[in-house]
C-alpha positions, -999 to 999 in steps of 0.1 A, spaced: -345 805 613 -365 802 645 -389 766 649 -417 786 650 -411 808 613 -399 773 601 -438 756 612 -452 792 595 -434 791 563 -444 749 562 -482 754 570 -482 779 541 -463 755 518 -490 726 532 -518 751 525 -508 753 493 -512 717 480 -543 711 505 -559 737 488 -551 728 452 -584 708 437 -581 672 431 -598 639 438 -600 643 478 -612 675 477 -638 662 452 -649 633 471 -652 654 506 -676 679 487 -698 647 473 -697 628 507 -705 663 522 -734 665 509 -750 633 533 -727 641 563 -710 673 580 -685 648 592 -676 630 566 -645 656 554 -627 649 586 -635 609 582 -617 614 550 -590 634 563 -581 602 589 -579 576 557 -557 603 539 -535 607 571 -535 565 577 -515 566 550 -498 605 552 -481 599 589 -465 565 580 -452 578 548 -436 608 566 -421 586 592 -407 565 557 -393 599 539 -377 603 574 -359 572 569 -350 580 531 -374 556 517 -390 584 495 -364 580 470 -384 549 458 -417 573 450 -391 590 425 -386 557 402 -412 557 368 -423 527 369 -437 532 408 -454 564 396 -467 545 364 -485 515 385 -499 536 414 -512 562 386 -532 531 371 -545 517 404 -555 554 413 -571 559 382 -593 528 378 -605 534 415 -619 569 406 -635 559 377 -653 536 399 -664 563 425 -669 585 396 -693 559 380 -714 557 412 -716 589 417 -734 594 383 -751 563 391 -767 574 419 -779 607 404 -796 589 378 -813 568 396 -830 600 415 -815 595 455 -778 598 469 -769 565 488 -763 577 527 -732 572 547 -747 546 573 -713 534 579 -690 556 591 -658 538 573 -667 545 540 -652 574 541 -618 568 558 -617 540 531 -619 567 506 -594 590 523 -570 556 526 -570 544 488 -574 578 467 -538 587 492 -526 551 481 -537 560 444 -524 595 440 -491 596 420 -491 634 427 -494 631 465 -468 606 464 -446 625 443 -450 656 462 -437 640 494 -408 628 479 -396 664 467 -412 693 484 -422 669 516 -386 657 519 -374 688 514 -397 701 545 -391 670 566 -349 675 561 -352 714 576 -377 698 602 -350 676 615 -328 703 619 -347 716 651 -343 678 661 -375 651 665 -397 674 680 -391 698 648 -404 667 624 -432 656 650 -449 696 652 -440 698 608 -461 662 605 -488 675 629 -492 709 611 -495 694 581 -519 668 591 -541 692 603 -539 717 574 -557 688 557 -580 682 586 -593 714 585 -599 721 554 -620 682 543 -642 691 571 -649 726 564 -658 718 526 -674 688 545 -700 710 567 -704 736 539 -715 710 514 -741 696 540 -752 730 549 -758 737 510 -777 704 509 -798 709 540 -808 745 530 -817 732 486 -828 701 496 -822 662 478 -817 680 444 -788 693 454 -774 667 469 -783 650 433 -763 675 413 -734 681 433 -732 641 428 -733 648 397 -707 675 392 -686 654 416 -690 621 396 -678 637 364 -647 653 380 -638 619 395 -641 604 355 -621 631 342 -588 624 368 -598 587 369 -595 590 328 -559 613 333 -543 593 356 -548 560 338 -533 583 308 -506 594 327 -498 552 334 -500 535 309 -474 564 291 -451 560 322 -452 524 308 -449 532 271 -419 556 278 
């Protein structure tokens, strides 16, 4: 296999998790709503963490994602902090106005900890990730540089396109629908805040 089917065949396997709803992809369409930009602020905090774990699967540290009891703490941590978001969210809407991204870290910040908090990102790196990065290598450090690059932007793309389209929708209905997609948002960010916290404390039980 050429370098260049190799990148095609990995962009489509990257597409395929960046698509896949979850908390980011939540939190891009909420922060959306106040600021075109804010998916791709998002997208750096998610790729502060995404580039130095690649560089660590490179070395063979992923094996340490695979161990329960690593899975089990980082799906508690992840869980408690969406259940915060999730609260504010709601929060917000009920008190009639959407708080506004004044600072431009808030995002990234998001982007940094739900990556940190994400059992399922985690895990995915150490299997299907590590399993990309070894046939990257195979085309030699340039191969694993243009794979990490790809990927990165795969999620670039896509957290500011939801980004702009979610400002658009609030510029053209106006505060209310800023206030429900907070909402909407706030609730999904309970209900995988609620699962993961499930999903640790029975890695701990079993």
């Amino acid at each position: 296999m050429s370098l260049s089917a190799f990148l095609i065949e990995a962009t489509l396997i990257s597409l395929s998790g960046v698509l896949s709803p979850g908390p980011i992809t939540v939190t891009v369409v909420g922060r959306g709503s106040e600021s075109p930009h804010a998916g791709a602020l998002v997208a750096i905090g998610h790729g502060i963490v995404e580039i130095p774990l690649m560089v660590a699967v490179f070395f063979g540290v992923g094996q340490l994602l695979d161990l329960p009891f690593v899975q089990a703490g980082i799906a508690l941590a992840g869980g408690v902090f969406l259940l915060m978001m999730g609260v504010g969210m709601i929060r917000s809407f009920r008190q009639g106005k959407v708080e506004s991204i004044e600072r431009g870290r808030a995002p990234v910040i998001a982007g940094i900890v739900l990556s940190l908090g994400s059992p399922y990102f985690l895990v995915w790196w150490a299997t299907v990730g590590a399993a990309l990065i070894v046939r990257s290598v195979e085309f030699g450090v340039w191969g694993f540089v243009l794979f990490g690059l790809l990927h990165w932007l795969c999620d670039f793309l896509w957290s500011y396109f939801l980004s702009a389209l979610s400002f658009k929708g609030g510029q053209f209905f106006g505060q209310r629908f800023q206030q429900i997609v907070f909402l909407v948002c706030g609730g999904l960010l309970l209900f995988f805040g609620a699962r993961l916290m499930f999903d640790g404390i029975s890695g701990f039980i079993s």
